[in-house]
C-alpha positions, 0 to 999 in steps of 0.5 A: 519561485522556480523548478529544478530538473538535474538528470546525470550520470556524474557528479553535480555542484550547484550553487543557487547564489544570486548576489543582486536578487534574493535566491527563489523558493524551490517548488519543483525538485526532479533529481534522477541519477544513474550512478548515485555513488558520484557526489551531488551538491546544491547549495543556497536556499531561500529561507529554511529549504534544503535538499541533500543527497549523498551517496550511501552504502552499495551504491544506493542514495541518501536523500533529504528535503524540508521547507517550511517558507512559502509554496509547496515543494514538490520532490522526485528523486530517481535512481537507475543504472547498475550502480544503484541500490537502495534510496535512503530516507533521512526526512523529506517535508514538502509543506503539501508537496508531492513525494516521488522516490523511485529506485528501479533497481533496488530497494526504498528505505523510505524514513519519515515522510510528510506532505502536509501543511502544518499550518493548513488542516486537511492539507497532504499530497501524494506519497509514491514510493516504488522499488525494483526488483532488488527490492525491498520497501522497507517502510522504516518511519511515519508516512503521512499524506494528509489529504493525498494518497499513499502509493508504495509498490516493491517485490516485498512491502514490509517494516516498523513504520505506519502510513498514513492518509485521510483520503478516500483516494486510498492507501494502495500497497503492492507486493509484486513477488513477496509479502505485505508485512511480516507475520506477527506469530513469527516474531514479524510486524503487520503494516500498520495503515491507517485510512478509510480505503485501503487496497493491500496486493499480494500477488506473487506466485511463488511457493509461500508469498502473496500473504497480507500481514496489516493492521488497520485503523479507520479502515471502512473500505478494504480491497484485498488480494492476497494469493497465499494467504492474510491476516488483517485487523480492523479497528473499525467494522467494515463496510464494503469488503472485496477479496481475491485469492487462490483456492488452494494456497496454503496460508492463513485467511483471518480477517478481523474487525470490531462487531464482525465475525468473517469465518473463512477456511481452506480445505484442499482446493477450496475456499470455504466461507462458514459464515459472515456475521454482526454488523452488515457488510453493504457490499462483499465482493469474492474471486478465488482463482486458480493457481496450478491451472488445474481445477482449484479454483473452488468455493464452498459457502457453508453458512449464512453471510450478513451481507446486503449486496453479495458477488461470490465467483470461482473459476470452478466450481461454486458450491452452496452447502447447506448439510450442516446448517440449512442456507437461505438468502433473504433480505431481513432490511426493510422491503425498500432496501435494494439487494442484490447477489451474484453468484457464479462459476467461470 
């Protein structure tokens, strides 16, 4: 077994020939490349490795890895400098390997992605995926960690692909200046995610960014920050729910999910709340903040929430509201079950 580490900013022609002994399984690839247009070559392998990288398009990389022989192969690949853009993902198959592609430029075509053992159930490592501000992530084919996290980050997180993890670790997507996922009424795609503890941020501060567009399978955990707006869909009803967002942004704030009806509004510069009701939330977390710095860090509650241990908080003004429907807060569980809420303005 061995390690590879190659940092260049030129041209690399490595031949693993050894004419005495068999050639080693990789465990261990750590490409990083300043100017990825300049060609890299790495030939022999032990059994069915491989690893290529070629120079793609603008500058950016494409980049490929596969073994299917003994231990894990873990793959890092980076790229850096002015003569880079994208990284491109033609397949990369670790057998429990950890996944690491990072352009700190530009963006990440991420193409199919696997750490898992075929031959091992439960098995996965992590996927971490970043892209620079020249972004953006492009999930472009099946990403699946098995039993690892999923980790992608990029100014915009978007595409036709899934990702995939049986971790309680979490998926964790970040877009940092944009979107997560396109919107599905304007001819987009929600990022499909499948895993029981999701964190999805969209916190970008610019006019109409910082929305969340995802659809989730399994997901009992969800961790939402989503500055302007969101639209997520559960196949499964939620168990614990923490939300973040600004009071007076102007998308959409729909969250669905099998058994549960969330019923949240935007009405000025306040974040109203008409009412959680079915299946019971065991914990619901709220922070609505300011944008402009002014005083729109408001909520409203305007119904009842089906919600065991409940922590609403506003940057300004926090307001029960019950002219309408008369509000209490009660615990209709049995008196052993603990509950618990928090309410306040900061």
């Amino acid at each position: 077994m061995s390690d590879l580490t190659v940092t260049t900013g030129g041209s690399v022609k490595l031949d693993r020939l050894d004419g005495a002994n068999p050639v080693p399984l990789l465990t261990n690839v750590d490409i990083s490349q300043s100017d990825s247009t300049q060609s890299f070559s790495l030939t022999t392998y032990s059994g069915s490795q491989s690893v290529t990288v070629t120079p793609g398009g603008g500058g950016g990389a494409v980049v490929a890895a596969t073994t299917d022989d003994g231990a894990p192969m873990r793959f890092r690949f980076q790229n850096s400098g002015v003569a880079n853009t994208t990284i491109t993902g033609t397949g990369i198959f670790t057998k429990g390997g950890e996944v690491i592609l990072d352009s700190t430029l530009g963006g990440v075509n991420t193409g199919v992605i696997d750490t898992r053992d075929p031959l091992s159930p439960g098995s996965g490592n992590t996927i971490n995926l970043s892209a620079g501000a020249g972004g953006p992530m492009n999930v472009s084919g099946a990403l699946n960690a098995g039993s690892g996290q999923a980790i992608l980050e990029g100014p915009s997180v978007a595409g036709s692909g899934s990702i995939t993890s049986t971790s309680t670790n979490s998926v964790h997507v970040t877009a940092y200046a944009g979107d997560i996922g396109t919107d599905p009424a304007a001819a987009g795609t929600a990022l499909a995610i499948t895993s029981p503890t999701v964190i999805l941020s969209a916190n970008g501060t610019l006019p109409a960014n910082g929305n969340v567009y995802s659809a989730l399978t399994g997901t009992t955990d969800l961790t939402l920050t989503a500055y302007n707006g969101f639209k997520v869909g559960s196949t499964t009803g939620l168990v614990t729910l923490n939300l973040n967002t600004y009071g007076n942004d102007t998308g959409p704030v729909v969250l669905t999910a099998p058994g549960q009806t969330y019923s949240f509004a935007r009405n000025g510069n306040v974040f109203e709340i008409g009412g959680i009701s079915g299946t019971r939330l065991t914990d619901f977390n709220l922070n609505v903040t300011r944008n402009t710095g002014v005083v729109d860090g408001n909520v409203t509650v305007l119904g009842q929430m089906a919600v065991d241990n409940l922590d609403l908080r506003a940057q300004d003004t926090l307001k029960f509201d019950g002219s309408v429907s008369a509000l209490s807060i009660s615990n209709p569980r049995r008196p052993s079950t603990r509950t618990k809420w928090c309410c306040r303005a900061m």
